[in-house]
N, C-alpha and C positions, 0 to 999 in steps of 0.2 A: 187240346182242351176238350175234357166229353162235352157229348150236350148236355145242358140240364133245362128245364120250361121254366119257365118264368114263374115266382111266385109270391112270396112279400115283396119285391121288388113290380112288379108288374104296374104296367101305364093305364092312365084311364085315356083312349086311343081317344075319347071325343073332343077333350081338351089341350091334349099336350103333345109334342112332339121332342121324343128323347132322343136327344144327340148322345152318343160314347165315345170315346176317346179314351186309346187303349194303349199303352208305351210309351217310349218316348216321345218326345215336342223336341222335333229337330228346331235351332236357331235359325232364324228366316224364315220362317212357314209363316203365312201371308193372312195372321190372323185377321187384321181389319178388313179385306173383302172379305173372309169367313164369316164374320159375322156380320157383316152388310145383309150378305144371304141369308143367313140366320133369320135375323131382321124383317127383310123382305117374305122371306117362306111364313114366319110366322102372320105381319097381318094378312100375304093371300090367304092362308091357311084359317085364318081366324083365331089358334091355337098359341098357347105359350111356349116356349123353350128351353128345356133343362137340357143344360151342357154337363154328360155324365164323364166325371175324371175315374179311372181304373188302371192300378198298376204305380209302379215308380215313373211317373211321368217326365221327370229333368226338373231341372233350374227353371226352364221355359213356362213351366207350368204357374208359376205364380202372375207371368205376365198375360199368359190368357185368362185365369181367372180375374184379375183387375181388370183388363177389356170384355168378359162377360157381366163381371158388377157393372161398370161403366154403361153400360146397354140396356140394362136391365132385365140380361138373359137370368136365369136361376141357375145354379148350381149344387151339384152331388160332388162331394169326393170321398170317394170309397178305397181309398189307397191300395197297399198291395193285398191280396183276394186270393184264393185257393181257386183252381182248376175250374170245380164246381161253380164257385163264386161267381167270376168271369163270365163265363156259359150262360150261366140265369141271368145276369145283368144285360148280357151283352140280346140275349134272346127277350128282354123285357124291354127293347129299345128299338128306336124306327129306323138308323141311321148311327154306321159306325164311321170314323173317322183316324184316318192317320197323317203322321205330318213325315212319313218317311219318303225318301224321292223316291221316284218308281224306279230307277234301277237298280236300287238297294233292296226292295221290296220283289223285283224281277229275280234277283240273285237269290231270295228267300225260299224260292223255289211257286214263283208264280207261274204261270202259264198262259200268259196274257198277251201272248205275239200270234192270237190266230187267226 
């Protein structure tokens, strides 16, 4: 994905804290601690929560958005997104997330055994 900066997508850093969530939502990713934390990070934080959807997320994705309604996280869903898209979105956000297991993620060509 290039990079791109951030630009009508862009956060206002004093108020909000943008979550991304980018692929798929494997089945069992352990949304309700997820968003306990959420939760939690937002009043230490003083700031609200936008949980950003990006990409063909699965089936799974309508059950984290009902459990981000449910909470009263806010939500973005910006479906599938060019290259570009991505990049800006993902660079307009404070915190990425994925629900891949990490040795799937390892296999991806991570480098994360150092």
């Amino acid at each position: 994905i290039p990079v791109k900066e951030a630009s009508d997508t862009s956060i206002d850093n004093q108020n909000e804290i943008r979550v991304v969530l980018f692929g798929g939502i494997h089945h069992g990713a352990l949304i309700d601690e997820f968003i306990s934390e959420l939760k939690r990070l937002s009043l230490d934080q003083g700031k609200k929560i936008t949980m950003v959807f990006v990409g063909q997320n699965g089936a799974e994705k309508k059950n984290w958005i009902q459990a981000c309604v449910d909470s009263g996280i806010a939500i973005a869903d910006f479906g599938p997104q060019p290259p570009e898209k991505v990049s800006e979105i993902m660079s307009a956000s404070n915190l990425g997330v994925t629900s891949t297991p990490y040795l799937l993620t390892e296999k991806s060509g991570c480098s994360c055994n150092a």
